[in-house]
N, C-alpha and C positions, 0 to 999 in steps of 0.2 A: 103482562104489561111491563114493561121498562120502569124502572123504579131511578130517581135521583136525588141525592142529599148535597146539598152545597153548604159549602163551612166559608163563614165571612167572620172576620174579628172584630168588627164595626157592629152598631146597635141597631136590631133589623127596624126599629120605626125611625130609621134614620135613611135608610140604606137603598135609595129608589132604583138604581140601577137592579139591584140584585131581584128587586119586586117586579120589574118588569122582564127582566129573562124568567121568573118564575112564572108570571102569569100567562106568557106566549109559551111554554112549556104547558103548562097545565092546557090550553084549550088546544096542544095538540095532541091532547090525553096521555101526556105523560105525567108520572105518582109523585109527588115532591114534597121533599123534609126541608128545610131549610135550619140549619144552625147558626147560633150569632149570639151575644153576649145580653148582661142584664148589666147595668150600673144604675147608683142611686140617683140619677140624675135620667134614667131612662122615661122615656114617653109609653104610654101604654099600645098594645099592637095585636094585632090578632087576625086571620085570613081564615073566611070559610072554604076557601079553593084548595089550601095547604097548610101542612103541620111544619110549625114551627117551636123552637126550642131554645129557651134566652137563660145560658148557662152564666153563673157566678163566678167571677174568675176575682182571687184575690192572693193575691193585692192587685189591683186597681193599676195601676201603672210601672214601670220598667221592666230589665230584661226577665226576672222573674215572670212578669205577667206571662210572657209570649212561653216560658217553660211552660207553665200549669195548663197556661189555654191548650198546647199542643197534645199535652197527656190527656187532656179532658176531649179533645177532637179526633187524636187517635182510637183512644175508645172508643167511640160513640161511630166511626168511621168503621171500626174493623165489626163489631155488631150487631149498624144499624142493618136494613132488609136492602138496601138499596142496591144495584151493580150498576152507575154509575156515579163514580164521587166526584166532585167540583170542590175545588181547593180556589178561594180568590185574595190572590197578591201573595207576598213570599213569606210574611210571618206565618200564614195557615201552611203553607206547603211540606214541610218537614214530616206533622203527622201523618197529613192526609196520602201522601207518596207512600210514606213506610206501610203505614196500612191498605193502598192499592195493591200493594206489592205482595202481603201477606194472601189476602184475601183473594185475587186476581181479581180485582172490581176492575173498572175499566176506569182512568184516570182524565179528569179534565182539570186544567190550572187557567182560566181566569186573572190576567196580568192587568190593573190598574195603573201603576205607577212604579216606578224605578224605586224601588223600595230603599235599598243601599245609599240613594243620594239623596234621601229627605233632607231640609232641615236641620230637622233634631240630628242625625246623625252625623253629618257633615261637622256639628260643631263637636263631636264626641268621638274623635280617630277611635278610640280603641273600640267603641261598641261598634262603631263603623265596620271595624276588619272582622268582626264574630260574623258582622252581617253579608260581610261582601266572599264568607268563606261558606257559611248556609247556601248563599246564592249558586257558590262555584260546586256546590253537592250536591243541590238538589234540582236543576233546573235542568243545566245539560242532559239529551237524551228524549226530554219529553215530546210527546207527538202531537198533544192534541193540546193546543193553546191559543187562548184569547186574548186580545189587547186591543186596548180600549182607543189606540189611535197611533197615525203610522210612526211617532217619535218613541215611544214603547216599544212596539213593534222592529224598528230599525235597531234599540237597542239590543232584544232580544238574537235579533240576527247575527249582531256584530259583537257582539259581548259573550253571549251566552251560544248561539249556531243553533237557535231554535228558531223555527219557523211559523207564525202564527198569523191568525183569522184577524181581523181588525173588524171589531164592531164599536162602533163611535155609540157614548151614552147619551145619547141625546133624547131631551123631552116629551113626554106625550103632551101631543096638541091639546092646547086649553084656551079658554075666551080670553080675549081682551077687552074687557068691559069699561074702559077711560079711554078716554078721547087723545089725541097727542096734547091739547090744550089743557085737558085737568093734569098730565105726566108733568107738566112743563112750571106748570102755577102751583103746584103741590110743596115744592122749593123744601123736596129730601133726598139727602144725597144718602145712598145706600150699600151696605156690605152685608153680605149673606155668606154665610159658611160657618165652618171649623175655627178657632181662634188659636193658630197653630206660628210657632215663629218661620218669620219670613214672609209673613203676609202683609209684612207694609204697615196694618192696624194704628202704628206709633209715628209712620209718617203722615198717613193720612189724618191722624188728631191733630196733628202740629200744621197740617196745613189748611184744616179750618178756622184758623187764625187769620189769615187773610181772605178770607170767604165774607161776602155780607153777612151782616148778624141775622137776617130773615132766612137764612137755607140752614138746617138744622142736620145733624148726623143720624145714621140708626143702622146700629149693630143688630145683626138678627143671627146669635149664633152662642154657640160653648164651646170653652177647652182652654188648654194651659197656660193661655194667655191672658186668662179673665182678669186675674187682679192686676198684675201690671196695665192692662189698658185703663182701666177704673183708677188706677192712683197719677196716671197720666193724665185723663179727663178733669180729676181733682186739680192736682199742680199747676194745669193750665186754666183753673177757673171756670171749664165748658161747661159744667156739669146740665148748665140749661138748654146747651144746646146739640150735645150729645148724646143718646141714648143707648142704652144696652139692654136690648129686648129679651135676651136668652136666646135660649133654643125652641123655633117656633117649629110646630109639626108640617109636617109637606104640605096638608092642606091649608092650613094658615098661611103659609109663605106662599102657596100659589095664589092666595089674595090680594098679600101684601107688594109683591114684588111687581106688578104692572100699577099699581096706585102713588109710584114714587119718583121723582123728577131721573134723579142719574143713578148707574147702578157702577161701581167700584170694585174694580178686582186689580191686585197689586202681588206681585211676588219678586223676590230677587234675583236678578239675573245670574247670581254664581253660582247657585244650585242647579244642576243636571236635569233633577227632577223638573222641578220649576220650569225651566229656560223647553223643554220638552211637552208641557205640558197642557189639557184642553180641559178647564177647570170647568167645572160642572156649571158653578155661576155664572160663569159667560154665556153658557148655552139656557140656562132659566133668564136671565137676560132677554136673551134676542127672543123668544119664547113669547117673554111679555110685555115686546115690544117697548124696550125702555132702552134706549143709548147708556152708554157705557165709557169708562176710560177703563183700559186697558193694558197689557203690556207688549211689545213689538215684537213678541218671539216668534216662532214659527205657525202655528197652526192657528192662532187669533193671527198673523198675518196672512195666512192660507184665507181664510173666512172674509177680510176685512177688503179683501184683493179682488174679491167677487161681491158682495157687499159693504157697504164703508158702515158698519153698526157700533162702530166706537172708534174713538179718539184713542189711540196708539201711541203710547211714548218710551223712550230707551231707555230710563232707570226709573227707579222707585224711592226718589228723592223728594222732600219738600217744596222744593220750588218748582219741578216740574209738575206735580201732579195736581198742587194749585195753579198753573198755570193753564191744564188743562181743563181743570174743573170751571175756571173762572171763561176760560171759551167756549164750551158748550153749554153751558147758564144764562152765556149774557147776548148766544146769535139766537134768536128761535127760527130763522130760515137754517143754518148747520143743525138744528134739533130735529125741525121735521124731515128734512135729509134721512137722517140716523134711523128716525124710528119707522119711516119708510123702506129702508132697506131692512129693518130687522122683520118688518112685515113678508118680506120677499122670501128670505132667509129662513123664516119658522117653516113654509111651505115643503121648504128639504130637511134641514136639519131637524127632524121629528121624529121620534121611535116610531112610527108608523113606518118610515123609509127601512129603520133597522132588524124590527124586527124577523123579518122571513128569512136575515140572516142568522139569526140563532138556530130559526128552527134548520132551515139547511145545512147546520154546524152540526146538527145534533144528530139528524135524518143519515146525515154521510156517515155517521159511527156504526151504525148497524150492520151488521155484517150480511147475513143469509136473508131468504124469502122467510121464514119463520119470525126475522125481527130481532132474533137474538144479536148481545153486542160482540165486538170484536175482546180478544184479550187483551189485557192489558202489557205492554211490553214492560221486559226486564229490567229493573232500575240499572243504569249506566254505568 
């Protein structure tokens, strides 16, 4: 049997993409370890289909971290039983390459996001160039890669001269148990994710300032941004009308995210990554049939072009994003539009579409009639 371990940096009860290539792997009886981190802030998690393994990495955050995680994945890569490895995004990539390479395991790299133009990095040149010199040694060369959507993808091409699979992460189909009438009347406007900079978080507080006082905020998320939004919230007096839920589990959040008026995703358009990219939340959005505001970049305007499931605007300013929020609140014929189209839109955009391209990503590695894999090529 074909054996595979994938190594993610992220918290596996966090981590839905990575659970659903595991679990379309597993029912086509391939063995699977998954590796992924533990923090004190982690959710509990566990699979009877597959072993998993929630290593301790500490310290906890900066470039140290991404050292220890690598030496601790290196290990466990060169090791584990597996002969295929899956490295996803470019912090895992260093160990997991050196130990394909060692080992002749057969190498799969998993590309989420332009890793180099985060954010965090963009405002930090010099961790910046450590990163964008990782990228320039360990990427080129690789054969077998996946990207989560074609602005990755066109990166990879043109940046890097890799050529990769495009499997979009998109949601497994779930009910929609509210009516577009209780989405509408529920009068909560909503953010879901990571609380990472550049998400807008400090614009969208300041523009529930001009919002009725009856539509209330609700944060459903963790990360570095927690106390700053919390002493924002304070300073502007919202505290009643702003919430900060934490970090809810998948299955909470697939409750919570079709029971609330408008769904909010906000990034800056001078990030690479960002301006690139097809945020997980917009696709649990349309999911759960909830309209959305949005930002006008490429692939929310791919989606928006074919469906109009959210209100679309060009920066991630105060006055616009109130300005959109206060349009889609106050038409409910532009509401039910929205949530009509997102109804259209789940019918494609669903892991159910995606998934038989994993398996034919994985199926094409095989080399002979015995099923054995191919070798892994020579690092570059």
């Amino acid at each position: 049997m074909n054996k595979v371990a994938i190594f993610v940096s992220n918290d596996l009860a966090n981590d839905q993409r990575i659970h659903r290539i595991a679990e379309a792997l597993v029912k086509a009886a391939w063995q699977l370890e998954l590796f992924g981190i533990l923090k004190p802030t982690s959710l509990p998690f566990s699979s009877d289909d597959y072993r998993s393994h929630r290593l301790i990495i500490t310290p906890c955050r900066g470039f140290l971290f991404y050292v220890v995680l690598n030496l601790k994945f290196f290990i466990r890569a060169l090791t584990c039983k597996a002969n295929v490895l899956v490295s996803v995004d470019l912090d895992t990539l260093p160990a997991i390459r050196l130990a394909s390479w060692l080992s002749h395991k057969l190498l799969i790299w998993d590309c989420h996001e332009i890793f180099t133009e985060m954010p965090e990095l963009t405002s930090r040149p010099r961790i910046q160039r450590i990163w964008k010199f990782i990228e320039r040694i360990s990427v080129p060369g690789l054969k077998n890669v996946i990207a989560v959507n074609e602005g990755v993808a066109s990166h990879l091409s043109t940046q890097c001269k890799v050529t990769s699979q495009i499997i979009y992460n998109y949601p497994v189909t779930s009910p929609d148990l509210y009516s577009v009438s209780q989405k509408f009347d529920s009068r909560v406007i909503f953010f879901q994710g990571v609380l990472n900079q550049g998400r807008g978080l400090d614009v969208l507080i300041h523009a529930m300032l001009d919002i009725p006082d009856e539509y209330t905020l609700e944060i459903a998320g963790d990360g570095p941004q927690w106390s700053y939004i919390q002493r924002i919230v304070q300073e502007k007096d919202l505290a009643a009308r702003v919430r900060l839920l934490g970090m809810l589990s998948p299955q909470d959040l697939k409750k919570k995210t079709p029971s609330v008026c408008l769904g909010i995703s906000l990034l800056e358009s001078k990030h690479e990554n960002s301006r690139i990219s097809l945020a997980n939340k917009n696709l649990d959005y349309i999911m759960a049939g909830l309209p959305a505001i949005a930002m006008n970049f490429p692939e929310y305007k791919n989606i928006n072009d074919r469906w109009p499931v959210a209100l679309l605007i060009q920066n991630a300013e105060v006055q616009s994003v109130g300005s959109a929020i206060m349009k889609v609140i106050s038409d409910f014929s532009l509401y039910q539009k929205m949530h009509e189209a997102c109804l259209d839109a789940r019918k494609v955009l669903c892991w159910e579409q995606e998934s038989d391209k994993v398996l034919s990503f994985f199926q094409a590695l095989k080399g002979n009639k015995n099923g054995t894999l191919q070798k892994q090529n020579d690092i570059s």
